[in-house]
VMD Tcl script that draws the C-alpha trace (Angstrom):
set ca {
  {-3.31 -13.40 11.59}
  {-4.14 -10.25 9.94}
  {-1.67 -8.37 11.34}
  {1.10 -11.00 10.12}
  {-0.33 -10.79 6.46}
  {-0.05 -6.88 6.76}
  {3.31 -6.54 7.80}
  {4.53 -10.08 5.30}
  {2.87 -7.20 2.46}
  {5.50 -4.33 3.84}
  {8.00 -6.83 3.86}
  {7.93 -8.14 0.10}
  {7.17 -4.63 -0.87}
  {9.91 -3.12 0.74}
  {12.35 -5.82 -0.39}
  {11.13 -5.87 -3.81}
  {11.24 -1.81 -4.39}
  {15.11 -2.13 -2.56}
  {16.24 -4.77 -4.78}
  {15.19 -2.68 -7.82}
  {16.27 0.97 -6.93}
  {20.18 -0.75 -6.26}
  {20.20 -1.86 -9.89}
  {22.06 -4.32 -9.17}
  {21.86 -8.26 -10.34}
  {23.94 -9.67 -7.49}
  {26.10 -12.70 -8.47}
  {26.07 -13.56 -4.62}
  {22.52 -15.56 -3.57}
  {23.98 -14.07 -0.23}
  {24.04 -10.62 -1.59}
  {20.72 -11.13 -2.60}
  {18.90 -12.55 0.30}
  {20.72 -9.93 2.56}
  {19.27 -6.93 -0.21}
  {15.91 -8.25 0.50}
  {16.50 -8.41 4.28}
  {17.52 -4.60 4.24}
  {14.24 -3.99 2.13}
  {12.06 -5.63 4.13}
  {12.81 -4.52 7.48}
  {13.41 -0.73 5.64}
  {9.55 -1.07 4.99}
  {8.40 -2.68 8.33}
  {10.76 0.05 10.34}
  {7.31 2.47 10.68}
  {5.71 0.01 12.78}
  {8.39 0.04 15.55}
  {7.38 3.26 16.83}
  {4.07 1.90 17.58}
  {5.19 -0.09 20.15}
  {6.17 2.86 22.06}
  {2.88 4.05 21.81}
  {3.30 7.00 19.41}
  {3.25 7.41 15.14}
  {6.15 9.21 14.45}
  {7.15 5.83 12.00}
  {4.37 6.90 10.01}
  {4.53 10.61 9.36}
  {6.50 11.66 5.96}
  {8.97 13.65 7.43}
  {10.71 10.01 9.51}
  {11.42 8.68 5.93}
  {14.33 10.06 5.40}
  {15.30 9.71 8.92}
  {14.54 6.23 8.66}
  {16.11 5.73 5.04}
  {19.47 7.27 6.54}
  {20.14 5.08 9.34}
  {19.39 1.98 8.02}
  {21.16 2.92 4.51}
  {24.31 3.51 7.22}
  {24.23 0.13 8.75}
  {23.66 -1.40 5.21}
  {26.99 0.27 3.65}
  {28.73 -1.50 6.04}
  {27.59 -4.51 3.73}
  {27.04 -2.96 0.41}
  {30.72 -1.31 0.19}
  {30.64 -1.21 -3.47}
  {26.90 0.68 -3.30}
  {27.35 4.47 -2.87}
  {25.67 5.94 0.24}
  {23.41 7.92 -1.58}
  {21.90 4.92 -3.69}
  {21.49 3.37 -0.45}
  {20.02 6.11 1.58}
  {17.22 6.50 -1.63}
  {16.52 2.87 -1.97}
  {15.83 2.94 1.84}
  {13.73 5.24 1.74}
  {11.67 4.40 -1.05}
  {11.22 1.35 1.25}
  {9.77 3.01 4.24}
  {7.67 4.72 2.27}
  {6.09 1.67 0.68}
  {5.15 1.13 4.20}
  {3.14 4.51 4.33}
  {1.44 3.94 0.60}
  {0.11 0.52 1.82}
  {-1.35 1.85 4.55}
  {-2.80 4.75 2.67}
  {-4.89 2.05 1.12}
  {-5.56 0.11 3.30}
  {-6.33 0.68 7.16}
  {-5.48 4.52 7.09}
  {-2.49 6.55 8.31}
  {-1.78 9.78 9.76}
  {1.20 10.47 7.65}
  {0.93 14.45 8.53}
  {1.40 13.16 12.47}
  {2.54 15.24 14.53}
  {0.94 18.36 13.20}
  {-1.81 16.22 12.66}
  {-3.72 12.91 14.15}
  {-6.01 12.74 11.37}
  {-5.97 8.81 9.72}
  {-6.13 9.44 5.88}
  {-6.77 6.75 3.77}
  {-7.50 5.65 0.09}
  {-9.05 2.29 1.12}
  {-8.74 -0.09 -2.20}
  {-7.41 -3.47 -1.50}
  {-7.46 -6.21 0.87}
  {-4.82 -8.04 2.58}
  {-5.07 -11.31 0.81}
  {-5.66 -10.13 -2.54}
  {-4.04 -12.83 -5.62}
  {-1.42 -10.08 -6.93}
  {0.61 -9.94 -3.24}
  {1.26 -13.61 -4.21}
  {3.11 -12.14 -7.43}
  {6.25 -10.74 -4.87}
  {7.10 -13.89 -3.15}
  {7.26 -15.56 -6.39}
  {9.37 -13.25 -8.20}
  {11.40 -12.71 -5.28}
  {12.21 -16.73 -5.26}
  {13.04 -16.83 -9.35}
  {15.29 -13.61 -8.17}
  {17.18 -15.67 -5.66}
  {17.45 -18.66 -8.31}
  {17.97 -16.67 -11.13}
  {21.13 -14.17 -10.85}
  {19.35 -12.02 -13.27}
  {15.91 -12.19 -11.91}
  {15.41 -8.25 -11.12}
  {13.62 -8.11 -14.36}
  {10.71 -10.53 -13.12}
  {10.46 -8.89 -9.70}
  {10.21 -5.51 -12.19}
  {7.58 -7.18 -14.28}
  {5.59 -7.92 -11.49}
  {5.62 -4.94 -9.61}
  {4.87 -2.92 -12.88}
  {1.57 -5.52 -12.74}
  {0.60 -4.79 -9.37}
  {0.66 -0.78 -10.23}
  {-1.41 -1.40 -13.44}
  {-3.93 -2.97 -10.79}
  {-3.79 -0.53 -8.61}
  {-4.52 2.09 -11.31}
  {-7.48 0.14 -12.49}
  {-9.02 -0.13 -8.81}
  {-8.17 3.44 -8.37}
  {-9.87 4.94 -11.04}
  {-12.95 2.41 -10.73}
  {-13.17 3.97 -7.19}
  {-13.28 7.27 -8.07}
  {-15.86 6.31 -10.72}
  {-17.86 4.63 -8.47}
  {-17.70 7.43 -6.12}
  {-17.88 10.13 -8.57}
  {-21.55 8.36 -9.63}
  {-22.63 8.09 -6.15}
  {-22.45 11.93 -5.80}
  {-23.97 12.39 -8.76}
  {-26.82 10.66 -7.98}
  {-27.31 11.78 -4.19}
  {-26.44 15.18 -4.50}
  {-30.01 16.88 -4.53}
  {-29.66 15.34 -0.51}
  {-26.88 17.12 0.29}
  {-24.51 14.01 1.25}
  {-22.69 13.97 4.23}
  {-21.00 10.99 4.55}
  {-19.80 8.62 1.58}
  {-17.46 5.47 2.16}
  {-16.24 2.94 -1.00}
  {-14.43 0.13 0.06}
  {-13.45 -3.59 -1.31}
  {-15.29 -6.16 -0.47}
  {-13.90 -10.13 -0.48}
  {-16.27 -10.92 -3.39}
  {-14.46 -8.31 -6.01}
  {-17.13 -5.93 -5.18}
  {-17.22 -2.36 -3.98}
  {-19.11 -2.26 -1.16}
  {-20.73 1.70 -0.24}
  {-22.51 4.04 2.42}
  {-24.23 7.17 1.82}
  {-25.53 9.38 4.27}
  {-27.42 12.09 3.43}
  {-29.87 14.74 5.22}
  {-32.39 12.83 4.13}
  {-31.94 9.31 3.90}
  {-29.13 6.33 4.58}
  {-27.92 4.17 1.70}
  {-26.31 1.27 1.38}
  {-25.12 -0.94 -1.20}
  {-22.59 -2.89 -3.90}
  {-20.90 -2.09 -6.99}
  {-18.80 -3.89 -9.24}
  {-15.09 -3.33 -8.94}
  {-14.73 -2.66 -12.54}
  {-13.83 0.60 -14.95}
  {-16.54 -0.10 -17.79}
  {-19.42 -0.69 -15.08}
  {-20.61 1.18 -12.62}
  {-23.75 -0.56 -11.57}
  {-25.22 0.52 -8.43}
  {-26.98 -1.75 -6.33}
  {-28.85 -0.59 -3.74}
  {-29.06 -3.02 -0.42}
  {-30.69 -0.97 2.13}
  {-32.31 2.41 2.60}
  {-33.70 3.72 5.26}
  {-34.84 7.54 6.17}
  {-32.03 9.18 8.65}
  {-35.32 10.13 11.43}
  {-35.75 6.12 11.40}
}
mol new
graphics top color blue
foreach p $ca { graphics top sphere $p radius 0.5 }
foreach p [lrange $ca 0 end-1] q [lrange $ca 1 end] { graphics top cylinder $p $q radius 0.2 }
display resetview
């Protein structure tokens, strides 16, 4: 199941970020629902690599590869949508599909020249503002002039993400502050299903772990567990 949520979150992303970059309010509920099918399977493309066993899908330099060929299928469609438009809107798709993973699970977007996963780990798969897209992507479909709401509430999910980013770096920010006389070696901040930052510190000296608030005007530290690394 969590594999269906993940790629359901490419999918509205992908559609949502399409439907805006065409600037277009299409009279056609066709027009629309087929826009949202190009996004969609623009920002699940990366994943069909995977099932040849490689990550190509997931390294920057396929997005534009990607964005191309499925911008040239979808002028067949979109006549009256210049190539160009297409190929960025595309693109900006497939790349949605990198970002969420970059916060989520990892990925090795330097691959091949690179294997290493990188990853900005942040959010969780069922978190209440993925249930924003679906929404605004239905009032869209009702509404011929709906690609303000799906606007609005992708300008609300970045605000969100800029507060959990920066309470992140706060959080992790303290963390070295206060281990540093250790000489830390290890330090992981992730979200935990409770709206809680949950963290582990390793140090030469000791292992820490513990919660924090997921919050910009607290950053109380609560240590669970700590135990000396010869232990």
């Amino acid at each position: 199941m969590g594999y269906v949520i993940h790629t359901v979150i490419h999918f509205l992303f992908g559609a949502s970020l399409f439907y805006i970059v065409l600037n277009k309010d299409f009279v056609s509920k066709m027009k629309r629902i087929f826009a949202f099918s190009v996004g969609g399977f623009a920002a699940i493309a990366p994943d069909i690599t995977k099932f040849f066993g490689d990550l190509y899908g997931h390294s920057l330099w396929a997005v534009p590869i990607f964005g191309i060929l499925i911008a040239m299928i979808a002028r067949l469609y979109f006549k009256k949508v210049t190539l160009w438009i297409l190929w960025l809107a595309c693109s900006i798709s497939v790349l949605s599909h990198i970002y969420i993973d970059f916060i989520g699970n990892g990925v090795a977007f330097l691959f091949p020249f690179s294997q290493a996963e990188f990853d900005f780990y942040f959010i969780t798969d069922n978190h209440f503002v993925f249930f924003l897209l679906p929404i605004s992507m239905i009032i869209a479909l009702i509404y011929k002039r709906g690609k303000i709401v799906i606007l609005s509430s992708l300008l609300i999910i970045a605000i969100f993400f800029g507060i959990l980013s920066y309470s992140k770096i706060q959080l992790e920010q303290e963390l070295k502050k206060r281990y540093q006389a250790d000489s830390i070696t290890l330090l992981l901040t992730y979200p935990r299903f409770d709206d809680q930052w949950e963290f582990q510190v390793r140090t030469d000296k000791s292992w820490i772990t513990g919660v924090a608030p997921r919050s910009i005007f607290s950053a109380d530290i609560q240590v669970e567990q700590e135990r000396n690394v010869e232990d």
